[in-house]
N, C-alpha and C positions, 0 to 999 in steps of 0.2 A: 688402279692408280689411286693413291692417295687425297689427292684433291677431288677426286671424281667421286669418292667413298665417302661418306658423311659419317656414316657408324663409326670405321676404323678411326676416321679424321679426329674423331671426339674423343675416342679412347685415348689416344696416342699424347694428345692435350693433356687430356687430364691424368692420364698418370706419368707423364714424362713435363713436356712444356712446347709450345709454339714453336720455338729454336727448332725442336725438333722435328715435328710433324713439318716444318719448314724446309731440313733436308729430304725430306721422306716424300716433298710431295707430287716427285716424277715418278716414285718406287711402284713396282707394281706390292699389290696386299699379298703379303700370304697368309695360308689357311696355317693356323695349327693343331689341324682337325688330322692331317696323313702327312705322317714324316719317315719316311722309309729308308734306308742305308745300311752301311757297312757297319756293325756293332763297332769297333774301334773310335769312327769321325763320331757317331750317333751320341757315343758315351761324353766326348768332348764337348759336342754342344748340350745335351743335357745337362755336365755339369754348371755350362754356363748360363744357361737359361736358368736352372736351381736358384744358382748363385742372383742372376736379375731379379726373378721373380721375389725373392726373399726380402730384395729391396725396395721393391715396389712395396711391398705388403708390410715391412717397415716403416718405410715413408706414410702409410696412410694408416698405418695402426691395426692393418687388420690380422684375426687372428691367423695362427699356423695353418698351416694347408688348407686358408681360404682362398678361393680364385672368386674376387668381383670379377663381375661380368666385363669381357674385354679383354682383362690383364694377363688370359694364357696367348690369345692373337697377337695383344700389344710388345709382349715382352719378346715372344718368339721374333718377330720383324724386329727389335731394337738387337736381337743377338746376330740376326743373320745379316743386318746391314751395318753394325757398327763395331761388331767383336766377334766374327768368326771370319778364316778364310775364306774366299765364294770359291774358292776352286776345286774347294771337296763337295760342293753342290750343285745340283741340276732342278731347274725350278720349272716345271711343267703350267702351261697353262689352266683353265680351269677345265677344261673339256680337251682330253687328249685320248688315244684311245686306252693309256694304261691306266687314269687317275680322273676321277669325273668329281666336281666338289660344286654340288650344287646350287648353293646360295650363290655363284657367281654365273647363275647359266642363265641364258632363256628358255627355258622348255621345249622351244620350237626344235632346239638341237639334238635334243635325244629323242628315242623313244623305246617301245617295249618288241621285242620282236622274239620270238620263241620261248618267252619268259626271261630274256636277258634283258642288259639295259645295252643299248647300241646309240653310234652317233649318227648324225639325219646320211651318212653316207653310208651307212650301214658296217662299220666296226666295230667289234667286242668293246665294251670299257668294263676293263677288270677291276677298278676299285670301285665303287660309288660310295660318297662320302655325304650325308646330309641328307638322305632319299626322302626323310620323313619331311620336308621343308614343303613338299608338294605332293599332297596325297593325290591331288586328281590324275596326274600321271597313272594311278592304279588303280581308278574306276573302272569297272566292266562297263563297254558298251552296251 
């Protein structure tokens, strides 16, 4: 959730404005670290996201294909909440068992079990996203 998230919160400010992060601040965050779909929708929202991001990086002067820090999360959540349809989208939580993105987990929820990463109910999770976020998850005992 937005207001619950300080990182996203500040981004959101500062390359958008307060108005914004204002409607945004029931929204849950998303990652735009795994975005997965039907080539078709996927092509749509990339061009739109293109199209944001180009503005943002207008806006603040920066050069071509720079991404400050922030502005690929911020812009992605400004496309999918205020310029795309939701109905070509399914937004997983942070820990489900097809999609795991770890900056948003406790660690208590996974863990390693035959060299997989599984959730504390013992479930495959086929994507992990961020794993590098927590090396001790892959200490030897």
């Amino acid at each position: 959730i937005f207001f619950q998230d300080h990182i996203n919160s500040n981004w959101v400010e500062k390359f958008y404005n307060f108005n914004t992060l204002f409607k945004l601040k029931n929204k849950q965050v998303l990652c735009s670290g795994v975005i997965l779909g039907k080539a078709k929708i996927l092509k749509k929202f990339f061009i739109l996201l293109i199209n944001e991001h180009a503005k943002v990086l207008k806006k603040f002067k920066y050069k071509s294909l720079s991404f400050p820090r922030g502005s690929d999360n911020t812009t992605v959540n400004y496309c999918y909440y205020f310029l795309c349809k939701k109905e070509n989208f399914i937004i997983t939580k942070a820990l489900s068992n097809k999609i795991s993105t770890m900056a948003a987990l406790n660690t208590n929820e996974i863990k390693i079990k035959n060299n997989k990463f599984v959730t504390s109910t013992n479930k495959l999770i086929s994507i992990v996203h961020q794993y590098d976020r927590y090396f001790k998850i892959f200490k030897k005992k």
